[in-house]
TIMAR-947021 format. One line per 10 residues: their letters; for each residue x, y, z of C-alpha. Coordinates in Angstrom, 2 decimals. Layout:
A) X:Y:Z; ...;
! end
This chain:
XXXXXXXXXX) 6.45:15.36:16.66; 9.46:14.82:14.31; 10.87:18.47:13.25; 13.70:18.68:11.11; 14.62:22.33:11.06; 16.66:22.70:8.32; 17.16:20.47:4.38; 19.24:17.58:5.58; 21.11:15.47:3.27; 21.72:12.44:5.06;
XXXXXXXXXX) 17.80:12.06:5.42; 17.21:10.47:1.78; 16.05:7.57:0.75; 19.37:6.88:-1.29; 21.13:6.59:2.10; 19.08:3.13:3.53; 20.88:1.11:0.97; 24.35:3.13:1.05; 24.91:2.80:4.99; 23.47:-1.39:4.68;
XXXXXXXXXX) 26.02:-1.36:1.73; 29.06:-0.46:3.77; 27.87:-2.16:6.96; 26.58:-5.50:5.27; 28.21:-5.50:1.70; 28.33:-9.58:1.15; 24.78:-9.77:2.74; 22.28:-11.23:0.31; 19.49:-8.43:0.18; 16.72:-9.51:-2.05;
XXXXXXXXXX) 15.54:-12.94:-3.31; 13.50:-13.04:-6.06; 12.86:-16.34:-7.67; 16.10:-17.94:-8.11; 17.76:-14.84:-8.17; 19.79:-13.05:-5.52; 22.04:-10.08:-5.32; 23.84:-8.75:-2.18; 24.12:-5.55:-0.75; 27.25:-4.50:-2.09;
XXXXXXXXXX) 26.44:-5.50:-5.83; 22.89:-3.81:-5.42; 24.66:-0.50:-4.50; 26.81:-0.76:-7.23; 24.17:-1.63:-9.92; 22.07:1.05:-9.12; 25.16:3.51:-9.37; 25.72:2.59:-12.84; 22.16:2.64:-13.35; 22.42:6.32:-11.82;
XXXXXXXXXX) 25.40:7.48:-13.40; 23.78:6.10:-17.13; 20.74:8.15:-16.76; 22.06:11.35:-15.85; 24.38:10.37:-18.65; 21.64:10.42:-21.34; 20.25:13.64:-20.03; 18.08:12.79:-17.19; 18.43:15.90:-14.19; 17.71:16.37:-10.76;
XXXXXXXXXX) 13.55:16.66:-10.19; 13.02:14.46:-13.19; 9.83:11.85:-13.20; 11.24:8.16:-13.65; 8.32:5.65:-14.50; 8.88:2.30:-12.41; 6.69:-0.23:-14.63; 7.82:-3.99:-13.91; 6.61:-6.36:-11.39; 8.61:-7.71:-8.29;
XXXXXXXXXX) 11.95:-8.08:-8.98; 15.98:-7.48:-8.44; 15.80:-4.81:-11.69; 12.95:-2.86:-9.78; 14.96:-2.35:-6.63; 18.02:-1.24:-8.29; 15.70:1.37:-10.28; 14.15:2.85:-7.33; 17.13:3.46:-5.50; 19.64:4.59:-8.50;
XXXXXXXXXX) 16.82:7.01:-9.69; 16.91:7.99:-5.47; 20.93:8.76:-6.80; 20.21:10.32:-9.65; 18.22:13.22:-8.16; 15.02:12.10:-9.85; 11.81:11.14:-8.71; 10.29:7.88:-8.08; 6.42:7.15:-10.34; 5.83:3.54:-9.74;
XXXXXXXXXX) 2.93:2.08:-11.62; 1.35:-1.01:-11.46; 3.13:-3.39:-14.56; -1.26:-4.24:-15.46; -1.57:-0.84:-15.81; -3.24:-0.50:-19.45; -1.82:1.78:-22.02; -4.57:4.43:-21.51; -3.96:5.24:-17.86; -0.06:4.60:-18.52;
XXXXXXXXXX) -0.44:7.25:-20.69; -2.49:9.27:-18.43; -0.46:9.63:-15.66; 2.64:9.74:-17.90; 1.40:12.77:-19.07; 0.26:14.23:-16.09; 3.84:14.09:-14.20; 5.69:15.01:-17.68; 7.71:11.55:-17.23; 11.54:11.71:-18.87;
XXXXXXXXXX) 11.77:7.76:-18.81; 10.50:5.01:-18.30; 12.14:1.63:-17.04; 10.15:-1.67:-17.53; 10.24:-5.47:-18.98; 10.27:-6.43:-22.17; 7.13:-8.70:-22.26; 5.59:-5.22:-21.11; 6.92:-3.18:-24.49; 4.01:-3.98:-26.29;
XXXXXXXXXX) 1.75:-1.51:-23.37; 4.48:1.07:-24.37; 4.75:0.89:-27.84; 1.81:3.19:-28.57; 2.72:5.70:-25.38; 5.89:6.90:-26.30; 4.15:8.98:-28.92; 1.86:10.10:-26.76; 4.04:11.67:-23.83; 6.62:14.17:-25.38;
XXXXXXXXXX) 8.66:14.78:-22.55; 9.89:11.14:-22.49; 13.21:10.85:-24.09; 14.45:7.49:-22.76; 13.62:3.76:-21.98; 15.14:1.39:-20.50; 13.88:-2.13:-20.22; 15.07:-6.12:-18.98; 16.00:-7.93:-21.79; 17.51:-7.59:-25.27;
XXXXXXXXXX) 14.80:-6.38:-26.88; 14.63:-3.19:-28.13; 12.80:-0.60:-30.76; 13.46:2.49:-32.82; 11.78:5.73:-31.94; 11.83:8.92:-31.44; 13.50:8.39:-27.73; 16.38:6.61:-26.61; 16.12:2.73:-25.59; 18.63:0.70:-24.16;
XXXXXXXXXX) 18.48:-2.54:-22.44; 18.68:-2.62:-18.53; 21.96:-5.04:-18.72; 23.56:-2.31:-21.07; 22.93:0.30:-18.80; 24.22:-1.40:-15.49; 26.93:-2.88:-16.64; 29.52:-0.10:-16.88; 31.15:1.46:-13.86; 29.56:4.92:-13.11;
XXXXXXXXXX) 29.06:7.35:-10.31; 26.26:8.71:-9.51; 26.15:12.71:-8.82; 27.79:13.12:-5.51; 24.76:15.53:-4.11; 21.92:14.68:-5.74; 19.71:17.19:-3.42; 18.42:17.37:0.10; 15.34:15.67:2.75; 13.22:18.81:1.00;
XXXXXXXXXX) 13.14:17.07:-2.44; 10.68:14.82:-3.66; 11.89:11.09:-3.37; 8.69:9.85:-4.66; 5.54:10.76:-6.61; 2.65:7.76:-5.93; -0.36:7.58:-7.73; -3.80:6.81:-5.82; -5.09:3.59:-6.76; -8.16:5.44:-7.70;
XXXXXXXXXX) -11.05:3.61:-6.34; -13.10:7.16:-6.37; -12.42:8.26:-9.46; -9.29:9.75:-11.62; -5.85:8.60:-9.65; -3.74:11.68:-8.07; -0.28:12.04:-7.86; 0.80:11.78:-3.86; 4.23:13.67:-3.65; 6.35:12.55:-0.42;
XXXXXXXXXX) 9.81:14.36:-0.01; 13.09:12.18:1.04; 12.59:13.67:4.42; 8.86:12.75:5.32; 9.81:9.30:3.76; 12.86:8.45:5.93; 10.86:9.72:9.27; 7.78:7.21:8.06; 10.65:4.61:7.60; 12.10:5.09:11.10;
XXXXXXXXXX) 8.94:5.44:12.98; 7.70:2.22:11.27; 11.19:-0.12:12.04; 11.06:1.18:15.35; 8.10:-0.32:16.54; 8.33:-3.38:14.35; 11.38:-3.95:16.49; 12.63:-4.76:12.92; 16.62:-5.36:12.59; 19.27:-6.80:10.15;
XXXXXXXXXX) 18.66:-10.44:11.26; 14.82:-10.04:9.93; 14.23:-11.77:6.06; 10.84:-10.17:5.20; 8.77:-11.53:1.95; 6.26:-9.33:0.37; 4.12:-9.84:-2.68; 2.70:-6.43:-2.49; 3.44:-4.35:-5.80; 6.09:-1.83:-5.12;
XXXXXXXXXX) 3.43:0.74:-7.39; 1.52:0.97:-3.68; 2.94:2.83:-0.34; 2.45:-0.36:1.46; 4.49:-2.10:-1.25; 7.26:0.16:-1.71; 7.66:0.54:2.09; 8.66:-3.08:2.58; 11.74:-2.02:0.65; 12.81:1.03:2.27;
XXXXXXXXXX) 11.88:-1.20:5.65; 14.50:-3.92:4.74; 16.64:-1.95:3.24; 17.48:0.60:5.53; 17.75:-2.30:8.48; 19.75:-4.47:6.70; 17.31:-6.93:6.22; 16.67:-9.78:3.42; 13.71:-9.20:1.57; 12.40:-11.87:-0.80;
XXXXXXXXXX) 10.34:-10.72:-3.18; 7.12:-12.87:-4.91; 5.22:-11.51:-7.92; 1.65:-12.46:-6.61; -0.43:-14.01:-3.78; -2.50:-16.03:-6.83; -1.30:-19.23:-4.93; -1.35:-19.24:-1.65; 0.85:-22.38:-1.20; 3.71:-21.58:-3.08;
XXXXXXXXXX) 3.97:-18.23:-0.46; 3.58:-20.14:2.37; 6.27:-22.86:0.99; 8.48:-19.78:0.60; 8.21:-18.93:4.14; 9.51:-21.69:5.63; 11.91:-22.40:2.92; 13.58:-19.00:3.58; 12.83:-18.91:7.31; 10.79:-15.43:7.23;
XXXXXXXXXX) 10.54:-13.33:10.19; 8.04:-10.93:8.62; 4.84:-11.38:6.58; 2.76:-8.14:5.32; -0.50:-9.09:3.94; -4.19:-7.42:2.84; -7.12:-8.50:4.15; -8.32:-10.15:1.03; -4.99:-12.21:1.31; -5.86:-12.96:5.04;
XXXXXXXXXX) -9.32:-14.58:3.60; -7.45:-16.88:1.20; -4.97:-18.03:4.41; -7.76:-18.86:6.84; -9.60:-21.18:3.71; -6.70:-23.52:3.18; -6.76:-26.70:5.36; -3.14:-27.56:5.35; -1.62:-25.06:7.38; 0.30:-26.49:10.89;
XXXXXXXXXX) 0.74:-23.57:13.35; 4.14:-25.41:14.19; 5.19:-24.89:10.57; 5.58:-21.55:10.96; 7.54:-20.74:14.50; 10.20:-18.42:12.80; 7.60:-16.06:11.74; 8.29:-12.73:13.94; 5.46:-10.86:12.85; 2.44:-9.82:10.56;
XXXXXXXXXX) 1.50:-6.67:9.12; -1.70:-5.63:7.78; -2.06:-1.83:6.95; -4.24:-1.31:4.06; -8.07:-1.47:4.85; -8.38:-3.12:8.52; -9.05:-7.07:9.56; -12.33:-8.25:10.53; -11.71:-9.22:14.46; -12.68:-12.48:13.17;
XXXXXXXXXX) -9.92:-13.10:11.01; -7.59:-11.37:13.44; -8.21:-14.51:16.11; -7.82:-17.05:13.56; -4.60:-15.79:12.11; -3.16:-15.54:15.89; -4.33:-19.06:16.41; -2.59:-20.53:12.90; 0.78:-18.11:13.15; 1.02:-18.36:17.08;
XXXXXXXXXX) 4.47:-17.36:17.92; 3.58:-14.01:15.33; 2.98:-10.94:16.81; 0.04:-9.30:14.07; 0.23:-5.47:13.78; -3.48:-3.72:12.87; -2.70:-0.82:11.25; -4.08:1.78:9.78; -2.21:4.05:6.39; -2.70:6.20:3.09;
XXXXXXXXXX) -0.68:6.79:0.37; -0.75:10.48:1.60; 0.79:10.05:5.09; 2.48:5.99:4.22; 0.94:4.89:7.79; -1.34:6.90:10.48; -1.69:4.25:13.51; 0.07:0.93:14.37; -1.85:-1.43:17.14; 0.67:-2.91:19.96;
XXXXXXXXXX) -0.37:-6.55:19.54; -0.18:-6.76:23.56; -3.51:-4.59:23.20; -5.67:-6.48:20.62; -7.56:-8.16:23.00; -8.39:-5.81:25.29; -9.45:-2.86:22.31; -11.09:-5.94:19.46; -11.55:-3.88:16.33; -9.19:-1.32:17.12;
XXXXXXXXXX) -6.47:0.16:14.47; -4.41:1.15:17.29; -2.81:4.83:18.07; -0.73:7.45:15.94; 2.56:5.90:14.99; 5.46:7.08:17.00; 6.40:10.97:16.66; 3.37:11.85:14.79; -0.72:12.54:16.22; -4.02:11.02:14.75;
XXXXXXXXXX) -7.10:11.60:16.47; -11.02:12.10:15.56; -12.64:15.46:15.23; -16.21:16.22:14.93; -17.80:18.49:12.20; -16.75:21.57:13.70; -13.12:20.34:13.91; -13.06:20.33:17.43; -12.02:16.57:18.66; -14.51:14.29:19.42;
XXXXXXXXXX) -15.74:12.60:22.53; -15.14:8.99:23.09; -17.20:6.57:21.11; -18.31:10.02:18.63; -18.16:9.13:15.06; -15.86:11.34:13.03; -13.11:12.38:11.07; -9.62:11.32:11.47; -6.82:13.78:11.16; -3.05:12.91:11.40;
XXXXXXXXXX) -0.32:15.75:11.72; 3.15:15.13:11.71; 6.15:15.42:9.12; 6.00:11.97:7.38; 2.77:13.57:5.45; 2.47:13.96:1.73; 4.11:17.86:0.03; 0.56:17.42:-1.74; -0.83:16.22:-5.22; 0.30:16.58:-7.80;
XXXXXXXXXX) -0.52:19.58:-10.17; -3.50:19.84:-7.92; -3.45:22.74:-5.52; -7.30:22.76:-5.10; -7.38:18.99:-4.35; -4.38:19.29:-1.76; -5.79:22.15:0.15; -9.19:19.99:0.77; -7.18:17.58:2.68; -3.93:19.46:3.50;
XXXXXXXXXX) -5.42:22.02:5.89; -3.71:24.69:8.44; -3.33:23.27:11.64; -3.69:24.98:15.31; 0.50:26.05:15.33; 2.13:28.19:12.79; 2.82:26.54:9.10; 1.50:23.01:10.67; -0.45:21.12:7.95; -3.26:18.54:9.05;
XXXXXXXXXX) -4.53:15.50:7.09; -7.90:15.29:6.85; -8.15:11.17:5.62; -11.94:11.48:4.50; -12.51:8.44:6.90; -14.46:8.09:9.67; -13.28:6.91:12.91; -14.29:6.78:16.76; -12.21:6.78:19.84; -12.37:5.22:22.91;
XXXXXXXXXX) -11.81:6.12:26.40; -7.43:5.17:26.65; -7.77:6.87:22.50; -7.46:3.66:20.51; -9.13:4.51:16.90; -11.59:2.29:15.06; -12.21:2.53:11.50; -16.00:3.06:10.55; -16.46:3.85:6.90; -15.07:6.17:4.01;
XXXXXXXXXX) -17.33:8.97:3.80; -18.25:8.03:0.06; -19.27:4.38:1.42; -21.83:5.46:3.81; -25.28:4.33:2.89; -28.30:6.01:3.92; -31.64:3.91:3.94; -34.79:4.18:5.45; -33.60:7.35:7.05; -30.69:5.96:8.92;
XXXXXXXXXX) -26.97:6.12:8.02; -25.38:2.54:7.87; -21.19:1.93:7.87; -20.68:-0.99:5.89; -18.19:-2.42:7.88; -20.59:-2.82:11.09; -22.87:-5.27:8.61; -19.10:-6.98:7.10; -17.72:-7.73:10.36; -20.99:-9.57:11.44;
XXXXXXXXXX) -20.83:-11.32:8.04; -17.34:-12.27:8.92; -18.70:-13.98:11.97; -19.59:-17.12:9.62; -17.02:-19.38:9.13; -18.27:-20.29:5.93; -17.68:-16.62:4.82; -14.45:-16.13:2.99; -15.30:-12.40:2.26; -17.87:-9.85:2.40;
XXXXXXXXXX) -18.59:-5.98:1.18; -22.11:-4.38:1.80; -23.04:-1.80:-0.93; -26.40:0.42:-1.20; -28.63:-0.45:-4.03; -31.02:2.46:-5.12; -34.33:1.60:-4.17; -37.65:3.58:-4.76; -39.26:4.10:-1.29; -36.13:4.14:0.97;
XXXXXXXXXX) -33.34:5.78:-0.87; -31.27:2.56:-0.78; -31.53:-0.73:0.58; -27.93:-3.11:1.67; -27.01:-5.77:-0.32; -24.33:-8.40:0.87; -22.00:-9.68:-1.80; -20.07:-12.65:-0.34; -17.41:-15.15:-1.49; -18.43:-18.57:0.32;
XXXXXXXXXX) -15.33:-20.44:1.43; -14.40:-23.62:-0.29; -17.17:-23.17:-2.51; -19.60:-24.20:0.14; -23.48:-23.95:-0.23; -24.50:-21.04:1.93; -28.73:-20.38:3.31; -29.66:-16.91:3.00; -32.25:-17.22:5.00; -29.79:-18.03:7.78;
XXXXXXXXXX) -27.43:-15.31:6.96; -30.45:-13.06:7.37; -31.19:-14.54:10.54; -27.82:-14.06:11.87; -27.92:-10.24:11.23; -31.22:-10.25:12.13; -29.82:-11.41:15.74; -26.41:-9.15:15.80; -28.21:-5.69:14.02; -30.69:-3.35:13.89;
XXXXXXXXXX) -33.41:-4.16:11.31; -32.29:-1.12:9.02; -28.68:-2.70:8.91; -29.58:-6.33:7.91; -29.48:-7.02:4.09; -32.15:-6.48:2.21; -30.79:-9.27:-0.50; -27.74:-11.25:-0.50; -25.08:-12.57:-3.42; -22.63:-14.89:-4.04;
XXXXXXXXXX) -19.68:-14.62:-6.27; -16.99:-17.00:-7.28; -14.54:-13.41:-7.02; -14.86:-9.92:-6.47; -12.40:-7.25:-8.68; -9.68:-6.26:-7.15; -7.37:-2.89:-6.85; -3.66:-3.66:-7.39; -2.68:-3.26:-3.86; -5.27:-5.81:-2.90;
XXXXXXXXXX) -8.21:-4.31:-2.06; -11.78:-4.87:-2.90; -13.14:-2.04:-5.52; -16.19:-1.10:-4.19; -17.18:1.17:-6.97; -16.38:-1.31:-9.40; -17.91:-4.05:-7.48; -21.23:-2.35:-7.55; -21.23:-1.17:-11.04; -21.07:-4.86:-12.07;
XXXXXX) -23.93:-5.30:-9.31; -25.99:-2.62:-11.25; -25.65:-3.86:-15.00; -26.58:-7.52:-13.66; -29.46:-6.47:-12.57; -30.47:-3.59:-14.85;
! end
């Protein structure tokens, strides 16, 4: 496993666009739109952007607020507030004033950088968070309060350094809020050091290298978003940048008009790819590979994505926020372990272990734990909610993750995802993963997506209900949905009822939000 021994300062995150700088300085590094800015230019913008913040008072171990969508400004602020010393809070830019204000408070946030069509969701925060005492947003627009504002241009545009040691791999590079499907959202801390391991272990086995151009419409507010970033960046990479996957044509247009190598995606986006009906699998030759990391493909729409992106090698893999990735799937192995989220990413272990926390037998559902030193410090302000999942491990001062996910291994120790604990559903005395009734939902072609939720029922606890978005709109039979998991499942795992939606809501990294999902399910039919 990866053991730095000592606080290293070349192991920051700073660093992956200084060394690219000097090695690549008139390489274009991000495209966003019609915009583009080389490497050279970005290193220098986010020095003045640096060198202005710790101007108007901002100091080492400060909380920076990220809020804007994909774009050129967004890089440049998560790498000059890397410079400044400070630490990295990106939030989602549809994050509503309430939770804005929330979390603002909760990590004591000294600024906040954003776009000015997004003032109006900070208008009535500044008030509310104390410690804030500057803002900085794109475009000329600008208020009188309490705190310091300036306009992004202003404070880029003069020539600045940033402080020549801004700290070590110990400090914390970034401070990530959980999307919060479960409840209130917690602060994941991850140090420079854990961050740049995550980042090497991640390049190397994506083979990836300055002659890659990745595009990513993930929101840099989640791991997998900001790690497409740090992944270009510190290769010397291009990485264009798209604001959403709303339309799945324009992405794909991008693709070939840029000639992308490298195409990270979420399974919901995978559903919208395999319903359009104009894709040629010779259109896309130049793309390298796929990436999927953050809830794992249906096998179904694994096959079809090989068979529309053939010269693609897809990566299954399997992350949190707390640990940025736990397993990575060699593509050479998908067909010989289907299903399968792969192994432990290089110089780090994931495996299952059983109640007792002793590790479990092939084909045994339970936990998985991941050790290594790309894991989260902890949450933030949180000690009691860190030590449930940040536990002693069997050598002196090693920390475990415990994901709250349950997993099984087979005999060579490839890992399957089963279900979050929260999502199991008990019925008629038996305990039922979701995911085993979804991926034989998935089976249909004329499903575009599924999720299986527990419905409280009188005599048997709960009873399954399928909520599925038909593709292309198309007419499906229930009865011969039944009859189809009647045929692939045990009687207690086949629907009890079935749904169809036009959409399902959505977490800003992509995923489907289950406990949303069923509270709507519960009002319609209360």
């Amino acid at each position: 496993m990866f053991e730095p021994s000592h606080a290293d300062k070349t192991m920051r995150v700073e660093n992956f666009l200084i060394d690219s700088a000097r090695r690549l300085p008139n390489k274009t590094a991000i495209i966003a739109g019609g915009d583009r800015i080389s490497y050279g230019e970005l290193d220098k913008a986010s020095d003045n952007l640096a060198a202005s913040m710790v101007s108007e008072g901002i100091c080492a171990g400060d909380r920076v607020v990220l809020f804007m969508s994909n774009c050129i400004e967004a890089v440049i602020t998560i790498f000059a507030v890397q410079k400044a010393g400070a630490i990295l809070v990106p939030l989602h830019d549809s994050t509503k004033p309430d939770k804005l204000s929330r979390i603002m408070k909760n990590c004591e946030a000294r600024a906040i950088l954003s776009e000015e069509h997004l003032l109006p969701n900070i208008d009535g925060v500044r008030e509310q968070v104390p410690s804030l005492i500057m803002t900085i947003n794109v475009g000329n627009k600008t208020k009188q309060t309490a705190c310091r504002n300036f306009s992004f241009e202003q404070a880029t545009s003069h020539d600045g350094k940033p402080p020549e040691n801004p700290g070590t791999d110990l400090d914390l590079s970034t401070l990530v809020y959980t999307s919060g499907s479960t409840g209130v959202p917690k602060g994941v801390m991850m140090t420079h050091g854990s961050t740049v391991l995550a980042e090497r272990s991640i390049a190397g086995y994506l083979e990836h290298s300055e002659d890659d151009i990745l595009l990513s419409v993930l929101p840099f507010s989640s791991s997998y978003g900001l790690n497409q970033v740090f992944l270009a960046l510190s290769t010397g990479a291009t990485l264009v940048l798209e604001k959403s996957f709303a339309y799945s044509q324009i992405i794909l247009n991008k693709i070939k008009e840029h000639n992308v190598t490298g195409f990270p995606l979420v399974p919901t986006m995978a559903a919208m790819l395999l319903q359009m009906k104009n894709i040629k699998p010779d259109d896309f030759l130049h793309l390298r590979y796929i990436t999927n990391a953050a809830a794992s493909l249906p096998v179904s729409h694994i096959n079809k994505l090989q068979k529309l992106f053939p010269m693609a090698s897809l990566y299954s893999m399997y992350g949190q926020t707390e640990c940025k990735r736990g397993t990575w799937m060699p593509p050479e192995q998908l067909e010989k372990h289907p299903g399968s989220v792969g192994i432990a990413i290089p110089g780090t272990t994931a495996y299952v272990v059983d109640e007792q926390g002793a590790v479990a037998a092939p084909g045994e559902t339970g936990e998985l734990v991941i050790s290594g030193n790309h894991l989260m410090k902890g949450y933030w302000n949180d000690d009691e909610a860190t030590k449930k999942v940040l536990r002693p491990g069997p050598l002196p001062g090693q920390k475990i993750l415990h994901t709250g996910d349950l997993f099984t291994a087979d005999e060579d120790g490839f890992l399957y995802f089963v279900a979050r604990k929260d999502d199991i559903i008990k019925t008629k005395g038996e305990k039922v993963a979701p995911r085993e009734v979804e991926i034989v939902l998935h089976e249909l072609d004329e499903v575009g997506e599924a999720v299986v939720i527990g419905i409280p029922d009188a005599i048997f606890g709960e009873v399954l209900k399928a909520i599925i978005i038909p593709v292309d709109k198309i007419r499906l039979d229930k009865r011969q949905i039944m009859r189809h998991c009647a045929r692939r499942l045990e009687s207690f795992k086949v629907p009890a009822s079935i749904e169809f939606l036009k959409e399902m809501p959505k977490l800003a990294n992509g995923k489907i939000h289950r406990r949303i999902l069923k509270q709507q399910i519960m009002e319609s039919v209360a």
